[in-house]
PARO-32054 format. One record per residue (C-alpha): residue in three letters; x, y, z negated. Coordinates in pm, 1 decimal, padded with zeros to 6 digits. Layout:
BEGIN
- ALA,X,Y,Z
...
END
This chain:
BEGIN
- UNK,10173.7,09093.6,-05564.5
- UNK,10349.3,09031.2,-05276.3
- UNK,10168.0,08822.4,-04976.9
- UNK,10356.1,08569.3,-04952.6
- UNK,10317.0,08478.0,-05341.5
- UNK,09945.6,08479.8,-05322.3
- UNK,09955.6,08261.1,-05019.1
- UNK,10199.4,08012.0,-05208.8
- UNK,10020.1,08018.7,-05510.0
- UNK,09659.6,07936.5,-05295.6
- UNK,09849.6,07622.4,-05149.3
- UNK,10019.0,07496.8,-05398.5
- UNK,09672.2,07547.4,-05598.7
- UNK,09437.7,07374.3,-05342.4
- UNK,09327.9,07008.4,-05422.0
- UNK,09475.3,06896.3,-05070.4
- UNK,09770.1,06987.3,-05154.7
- UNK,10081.5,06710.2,-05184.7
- UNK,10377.1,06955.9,-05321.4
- UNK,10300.3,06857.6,-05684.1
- UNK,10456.4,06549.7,-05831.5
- UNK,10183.6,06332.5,-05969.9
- UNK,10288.4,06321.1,-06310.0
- UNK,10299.2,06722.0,-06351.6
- UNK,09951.0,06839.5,-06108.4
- UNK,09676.6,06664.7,-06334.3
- UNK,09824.3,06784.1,-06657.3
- UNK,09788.6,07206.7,-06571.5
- UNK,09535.6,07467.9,-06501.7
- UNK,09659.3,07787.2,-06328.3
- UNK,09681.9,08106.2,-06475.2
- UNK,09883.0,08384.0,-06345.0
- UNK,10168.9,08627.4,-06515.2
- UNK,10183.1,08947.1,-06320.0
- UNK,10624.0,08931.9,-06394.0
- UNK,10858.9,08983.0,-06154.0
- UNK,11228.0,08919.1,-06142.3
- UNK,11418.7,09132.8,-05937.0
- UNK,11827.6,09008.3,-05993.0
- UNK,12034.3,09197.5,-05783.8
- UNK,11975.0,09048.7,-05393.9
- UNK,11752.2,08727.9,-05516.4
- UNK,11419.2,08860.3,-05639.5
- UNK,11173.5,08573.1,-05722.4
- UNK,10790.8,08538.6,-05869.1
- UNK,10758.9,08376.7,-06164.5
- UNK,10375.3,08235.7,-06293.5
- UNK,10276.9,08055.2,-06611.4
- UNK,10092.5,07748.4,-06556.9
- UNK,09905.3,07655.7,-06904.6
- UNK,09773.8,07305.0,-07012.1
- UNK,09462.6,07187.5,-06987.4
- UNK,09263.1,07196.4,-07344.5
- UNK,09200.3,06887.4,-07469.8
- UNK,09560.0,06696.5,-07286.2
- UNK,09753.8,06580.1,-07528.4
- UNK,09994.2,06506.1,-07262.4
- UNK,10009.9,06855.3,-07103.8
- UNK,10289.4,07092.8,-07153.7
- UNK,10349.3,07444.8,-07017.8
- UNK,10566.2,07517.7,-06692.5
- UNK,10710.0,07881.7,-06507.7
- UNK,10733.9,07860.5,-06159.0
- UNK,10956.7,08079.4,-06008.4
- UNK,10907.4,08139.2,-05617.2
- UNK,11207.3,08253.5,-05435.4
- UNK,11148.3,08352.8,-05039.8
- UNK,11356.5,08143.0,-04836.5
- UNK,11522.9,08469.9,-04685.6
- UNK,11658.0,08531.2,-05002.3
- UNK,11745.8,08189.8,-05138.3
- UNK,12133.9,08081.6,-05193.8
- UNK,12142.2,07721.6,-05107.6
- UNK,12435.9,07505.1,-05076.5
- UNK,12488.1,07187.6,-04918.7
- UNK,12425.2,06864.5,-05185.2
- UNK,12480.5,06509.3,-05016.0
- UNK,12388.5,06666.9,-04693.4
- UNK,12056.8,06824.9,-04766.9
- UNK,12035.8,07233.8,-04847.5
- UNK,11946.4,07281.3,-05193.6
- UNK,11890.9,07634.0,-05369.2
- UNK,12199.4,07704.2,-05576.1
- UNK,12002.3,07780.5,-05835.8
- UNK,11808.1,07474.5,-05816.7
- UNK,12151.0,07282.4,-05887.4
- UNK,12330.3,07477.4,-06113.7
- UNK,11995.2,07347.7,-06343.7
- UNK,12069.4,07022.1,-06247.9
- UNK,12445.2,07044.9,-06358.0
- UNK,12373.8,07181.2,-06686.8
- UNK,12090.9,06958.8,-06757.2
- UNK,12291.2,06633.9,-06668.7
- UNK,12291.0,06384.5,-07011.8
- UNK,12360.5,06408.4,-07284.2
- UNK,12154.5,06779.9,-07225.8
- UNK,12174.2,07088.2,-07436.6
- UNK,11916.3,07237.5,-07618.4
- UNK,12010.1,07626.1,-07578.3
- UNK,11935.7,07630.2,-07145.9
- UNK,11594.1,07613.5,-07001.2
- UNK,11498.8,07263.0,-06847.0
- UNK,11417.2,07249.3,-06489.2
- UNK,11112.9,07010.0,-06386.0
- UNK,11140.7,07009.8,-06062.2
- UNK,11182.2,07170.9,-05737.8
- UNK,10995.7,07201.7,-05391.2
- UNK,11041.2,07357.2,-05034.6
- UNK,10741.4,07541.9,-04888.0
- UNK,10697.8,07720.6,-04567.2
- UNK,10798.7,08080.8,-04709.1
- UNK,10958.5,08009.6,-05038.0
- UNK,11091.7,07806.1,-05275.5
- UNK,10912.2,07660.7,-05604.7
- UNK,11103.5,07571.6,-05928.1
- UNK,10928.6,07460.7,-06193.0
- UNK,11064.5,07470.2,-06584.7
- UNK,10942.5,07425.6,-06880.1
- UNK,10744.9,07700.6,-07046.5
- UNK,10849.1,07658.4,-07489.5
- UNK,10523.7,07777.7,-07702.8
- UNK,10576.1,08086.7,-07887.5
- UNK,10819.7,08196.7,-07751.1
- UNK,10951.4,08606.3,-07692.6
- UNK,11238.5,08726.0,-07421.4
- UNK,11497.7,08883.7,-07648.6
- UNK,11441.8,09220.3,-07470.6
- UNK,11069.0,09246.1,-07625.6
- UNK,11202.3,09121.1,-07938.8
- UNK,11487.9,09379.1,-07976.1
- UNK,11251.5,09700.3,-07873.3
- UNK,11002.1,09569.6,-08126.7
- UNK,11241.3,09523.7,-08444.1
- UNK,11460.2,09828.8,-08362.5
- UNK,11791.0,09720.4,-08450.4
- UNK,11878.0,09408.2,-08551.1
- UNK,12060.9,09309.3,-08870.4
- UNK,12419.7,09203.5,-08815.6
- UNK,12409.1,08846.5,-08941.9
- UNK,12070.5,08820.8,-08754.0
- UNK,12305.9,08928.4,-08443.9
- UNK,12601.7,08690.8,-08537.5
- UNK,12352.0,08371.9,-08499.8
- UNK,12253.8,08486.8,-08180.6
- UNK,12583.0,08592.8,-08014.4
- UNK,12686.0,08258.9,-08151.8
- UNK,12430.3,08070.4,-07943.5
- UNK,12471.1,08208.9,-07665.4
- UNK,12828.1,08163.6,-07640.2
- UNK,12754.0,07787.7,-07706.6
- UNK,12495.2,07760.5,-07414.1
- UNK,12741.3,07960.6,-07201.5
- UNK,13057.3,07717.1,-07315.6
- UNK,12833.5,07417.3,-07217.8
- UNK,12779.4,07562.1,-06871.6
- UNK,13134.6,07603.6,-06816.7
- UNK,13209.0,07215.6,-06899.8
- UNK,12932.4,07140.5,-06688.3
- UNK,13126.3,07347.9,-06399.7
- UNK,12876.2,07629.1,-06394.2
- UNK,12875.9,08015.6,-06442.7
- UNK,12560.0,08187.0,-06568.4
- UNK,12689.1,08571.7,-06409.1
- UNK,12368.1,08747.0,-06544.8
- UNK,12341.5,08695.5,-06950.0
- UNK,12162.7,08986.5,-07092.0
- UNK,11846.2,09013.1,-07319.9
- UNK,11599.8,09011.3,-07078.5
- UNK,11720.2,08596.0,-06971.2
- UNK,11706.5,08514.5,-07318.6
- UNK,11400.7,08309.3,-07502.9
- UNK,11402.8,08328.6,-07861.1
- UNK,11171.9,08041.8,-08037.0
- UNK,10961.9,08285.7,-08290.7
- UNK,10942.0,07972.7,-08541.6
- UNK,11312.8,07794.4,-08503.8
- UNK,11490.8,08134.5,-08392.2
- UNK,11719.4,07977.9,-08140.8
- UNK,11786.9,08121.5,-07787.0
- UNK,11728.0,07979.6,-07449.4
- UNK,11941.3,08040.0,-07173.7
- UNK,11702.8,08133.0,-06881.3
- UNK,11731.2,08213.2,-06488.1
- UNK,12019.4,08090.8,-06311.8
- UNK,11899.3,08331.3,-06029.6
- UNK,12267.8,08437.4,-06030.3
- UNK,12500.3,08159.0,-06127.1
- UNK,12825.3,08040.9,-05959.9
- UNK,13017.1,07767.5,-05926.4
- UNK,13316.0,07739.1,-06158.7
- UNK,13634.8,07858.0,-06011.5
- UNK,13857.4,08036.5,-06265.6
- UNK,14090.7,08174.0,-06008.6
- UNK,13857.6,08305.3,-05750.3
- UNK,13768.9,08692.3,-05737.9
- UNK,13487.0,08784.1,-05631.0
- UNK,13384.9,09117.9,-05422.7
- UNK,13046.7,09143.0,-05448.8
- UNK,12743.6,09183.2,-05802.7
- UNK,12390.1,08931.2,-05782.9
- UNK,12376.3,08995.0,-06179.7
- UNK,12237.6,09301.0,-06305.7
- UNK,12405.3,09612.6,-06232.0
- UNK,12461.3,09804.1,-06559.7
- UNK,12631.0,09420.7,-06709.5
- UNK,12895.7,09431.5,-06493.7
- UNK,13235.0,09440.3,-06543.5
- UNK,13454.4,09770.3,-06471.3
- UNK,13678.7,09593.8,-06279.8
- UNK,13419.1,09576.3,-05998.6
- UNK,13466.5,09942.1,-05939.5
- UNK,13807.8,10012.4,-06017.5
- UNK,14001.2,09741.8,-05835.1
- UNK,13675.4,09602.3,-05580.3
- UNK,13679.5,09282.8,-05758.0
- UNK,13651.7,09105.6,-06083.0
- UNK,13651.7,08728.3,-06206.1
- UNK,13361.6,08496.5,-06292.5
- UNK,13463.3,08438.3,-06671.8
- UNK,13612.6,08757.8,-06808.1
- UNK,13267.7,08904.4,-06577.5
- UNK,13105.3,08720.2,-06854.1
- UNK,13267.3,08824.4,-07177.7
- UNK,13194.2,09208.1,-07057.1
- UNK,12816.3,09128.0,-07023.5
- UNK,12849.7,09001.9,-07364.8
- UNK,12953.4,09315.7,-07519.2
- UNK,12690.5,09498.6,-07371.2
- UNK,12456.9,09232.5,-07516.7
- UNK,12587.1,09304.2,-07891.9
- UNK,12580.6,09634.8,-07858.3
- UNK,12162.4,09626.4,-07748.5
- UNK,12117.8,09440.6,-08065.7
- UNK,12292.3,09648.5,-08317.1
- UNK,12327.5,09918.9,-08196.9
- UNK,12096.9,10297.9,-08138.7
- UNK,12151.9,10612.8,-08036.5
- UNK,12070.3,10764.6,-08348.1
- UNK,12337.2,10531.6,-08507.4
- UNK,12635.1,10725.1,-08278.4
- UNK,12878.7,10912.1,-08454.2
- UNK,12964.6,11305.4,-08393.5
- UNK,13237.3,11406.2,-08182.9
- UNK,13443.2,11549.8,-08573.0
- UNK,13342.6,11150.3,-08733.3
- UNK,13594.9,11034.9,-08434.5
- UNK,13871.0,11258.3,-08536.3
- UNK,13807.7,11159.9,-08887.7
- UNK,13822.6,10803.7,-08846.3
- UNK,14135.0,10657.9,-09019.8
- UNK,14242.5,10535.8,-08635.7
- UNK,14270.5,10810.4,-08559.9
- UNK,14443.3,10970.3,-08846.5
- UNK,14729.1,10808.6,-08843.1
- UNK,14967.8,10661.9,-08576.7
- UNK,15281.9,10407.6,-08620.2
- UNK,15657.1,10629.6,-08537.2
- UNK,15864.5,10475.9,-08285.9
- UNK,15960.3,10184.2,-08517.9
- UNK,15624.5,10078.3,-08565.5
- UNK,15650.7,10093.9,-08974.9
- UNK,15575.2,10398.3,-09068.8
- UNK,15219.7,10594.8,-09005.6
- UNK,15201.5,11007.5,-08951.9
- UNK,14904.0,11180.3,-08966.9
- UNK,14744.7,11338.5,-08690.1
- UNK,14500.1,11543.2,-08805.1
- UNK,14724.8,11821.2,-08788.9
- UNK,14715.1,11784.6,-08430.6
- UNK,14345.4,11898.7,-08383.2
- UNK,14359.5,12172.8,-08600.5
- UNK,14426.2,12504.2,-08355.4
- UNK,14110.7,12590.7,-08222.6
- UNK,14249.7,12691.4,-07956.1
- UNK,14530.1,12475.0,-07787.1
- UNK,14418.6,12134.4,-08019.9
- UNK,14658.4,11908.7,-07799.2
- UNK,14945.0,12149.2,-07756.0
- UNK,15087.7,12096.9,-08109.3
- UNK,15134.3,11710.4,-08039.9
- UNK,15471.5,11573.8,-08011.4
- UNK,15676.0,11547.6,-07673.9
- UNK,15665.4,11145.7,-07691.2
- UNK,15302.7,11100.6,-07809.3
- UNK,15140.6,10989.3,-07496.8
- UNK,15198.8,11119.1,-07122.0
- UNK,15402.0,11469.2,-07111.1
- UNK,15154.5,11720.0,-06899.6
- UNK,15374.3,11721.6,-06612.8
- UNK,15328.6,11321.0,-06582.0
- UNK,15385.8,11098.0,-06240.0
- UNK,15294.2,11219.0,-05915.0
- UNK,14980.7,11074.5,-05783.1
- UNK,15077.8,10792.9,-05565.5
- UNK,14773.8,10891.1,-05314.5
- UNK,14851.7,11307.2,-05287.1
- UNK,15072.2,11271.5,-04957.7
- UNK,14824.9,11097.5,-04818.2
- UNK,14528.1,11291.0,-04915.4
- UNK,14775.8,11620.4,-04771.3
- UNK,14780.3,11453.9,-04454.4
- UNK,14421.5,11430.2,-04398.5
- UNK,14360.7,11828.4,-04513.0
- UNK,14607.5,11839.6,-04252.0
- UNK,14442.7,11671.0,-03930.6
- UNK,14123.5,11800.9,-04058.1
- UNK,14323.3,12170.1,-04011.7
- UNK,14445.5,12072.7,-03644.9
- UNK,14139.6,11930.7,-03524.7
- UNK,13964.9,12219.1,-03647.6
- UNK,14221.1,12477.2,-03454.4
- UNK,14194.2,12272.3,-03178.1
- UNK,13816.6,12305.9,-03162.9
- UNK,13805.8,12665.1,-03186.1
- UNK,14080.9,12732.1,-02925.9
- UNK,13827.7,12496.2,-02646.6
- UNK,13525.2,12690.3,-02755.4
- UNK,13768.7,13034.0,-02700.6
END
C-alpha cells in the first residue's frame, strides 16, 4: 500500500472529516480491498466500503483514489475535473443505462482524487469468472459480447470512448448474468477523425496500427480490443490447431482462378518436402523477386557514413 493511500484513507475515515456527502458517510463502515489498478500511465487504489448491518438504507461503494500527478482532468464550466470523473457523468446522464457502473460522487483531496461508485452484490470481474469456468460456451459468449457492445454503443451516443474494454473491467451479476462496464480510467472524448499517438489502455488490447503506422483511431481501437475479448472467452491453448489442420482447412484448399468462378486445389502445392512453395503458380501471390524496398537506399547510405566516419577515425588515431 502505497503512503499516500493509507494517509487518504485515515482522512477520509476520521469523524472530523467533511469530504463525505451527508447522505453517503452515515450509511458505510470501512473495510479495505488490497486491489490495485494499474492502466497504462493512470494507476489508481480502489477500496470497498461495505454497509453497515442492520441499514436498510445502506448500499455498497468502490472508491478509487487517483494521485493528482497522475490524474487527466479537463476543464468543465471553468473548474478542472478528472476526465474520468466526467466521462461517468456523460454516460450516466438520463434516461441512464444499466450495463456501465454508476458514479456517486467525486472529491478533491490534498494528494489524490476520490471517486466513489456503486459496489453491485454478488458480483465477479469477468477475468475471475473466465479462469474459473475454463472456456466458455459459445452462446454463453454471444450474450456477453452482445452486452458489451450495447454499453459501448451507449457511450458513443453519449460522446464517450471507453479505450480499455477487456475482462478484467467487466462485472458480471452471478444471479442476472449481465455485464457492467467498469473504469473509465482510460476513456476519451469522441472524435471519430482524430488519431491518436499515444496507449493509456492496456498494452496487449491494442490495436496493430499503433505499431505499424505510430497511430491508430479511437473506434476501430475498440473493435480490436473486442476480438481479443472473444477470443479469452472461447478460446485455449489446448483448443489450437496443428500447423498440417491449417493446410487442411478447406480455405486453404482451394483458391478462386483469375475469374473468380472456378476453385483449384492447392494442396498440391505443399506436397514437396522439400521446395513446398516452389511448385505454386507464377501469379499466385508476390513473384520472389517482388518490389524493391522503398527504405534500402536509405538504409545503404547510413552503412555508408557509418564506413567514412569509421576511416576517418582510424586515419586521426594513425
Amino acid at each position: 500500500r502505497s503512503v499516500l493511500c493509507e494517509q487518504t484513507w485515515q482522512h477520509l475515515c476520521s469523524p472530523s472529516s467533511t469530504l463525505w456527502v451527508g447522505r453517503v458517510r452515515p450509511m458505510f463502515a470501512a473495510k479495505k480491498k488490497n486491489r490495485s489498478f494499474c492502466h497504462g500511465r493512470h494507476p489508481g487504489k480502489v477500496l470497498d466500503v461495505q454497509p453497515l448491518p442492520g441499514r436498510c438504507d445502506g448500499i455498497s461503494v468502490a472508491l478509487k483514489f487517483v494521485p493528482l500527478l497522475r490524474t487527466r482532468c479537463c476543464e468543465v464550466d471553468g473548474t478542472s475535473k478528472p476526465l474520468e470523473a466526467v466521462a461517468l457523468e456523460m454516460v450516466s446522464k438520463d434516461p441512464p443505462f444499466p450495463g456501465i457502473i454508476r458514479m456517486l460522487d467525486f472529491y478533491k483531496t490534498r494528494g489524490a482524487w476520490v471517486i466513489i461508485t456503486e459496489k453491485p452484490e454478488n458480483t465477479q470481474d469477468l477475468f475471475d469468472y473466465i479462469t474459473t469456468c475454463k472456456l466458455l460456451r459459445e452462446d454463453t459468449a454471444r450474450e456477453f459480447l452482445g452486452q458489451v457492445i450495447q454499453a459501448l454503443l451507449h457511450c458513443h451516443s453519449r460522446g464517450v470512448v471507453h479505450m480499455d474494454v477487456k475482462d478484467e473491467n467487466l462485472l458480471l451479476d452471478l444471479s442476472t448474468r449481465k455485464l457492467l462496464l467498469i473504469d473509465f480510467g482510460s476513456a476519451v472524448f469522441l472524435k471519430p477523425d482524430k488519431e491518436y499517438d499515444t496507449f493509456d489502455g492496456t498494452a496487449t488490447y491494442a490495436p496493430p496500427e499503433r505499431l505499424t503506422r505510430g497511430c491508430y483511431k479511437a473506434l476501430p481501437s475498440e473493435v480490436w480490443s473486442l476480438r481479443i475479448l472473444l477470443y479469452d472467452m472461447v478460446s485455449t491453448p489446448e483448443e489450437r490447431p496443428t500447423l498440417k489442420d491449417i493446410l487442411a482447412h478447406t480455405w486453404m484448399l482451394k483458391r478462386a482462378d483469375g475469374n473468380g468462378s472456378q476453385s483449384v486445389p492447392l494442396q498440391g502445392y505443399f506436397n514437396d518436402p522439400v521446395l513446398p512453395l516452389t511448385a505454386a503458380p507464377a501469379e499466385w501471390g508476390e513473384k520472389r523477386n517482388g518490389p524493391k524496398n522503398p527504405h534500402a537506399s536509405l538504409l545503404e547510405n547510413e552503412k555508408k557514413k557509418k564506413k567514412k566516419q569509421c576511416v576517418g577515425k582510424v586515419s586521426r588515431s594513425q
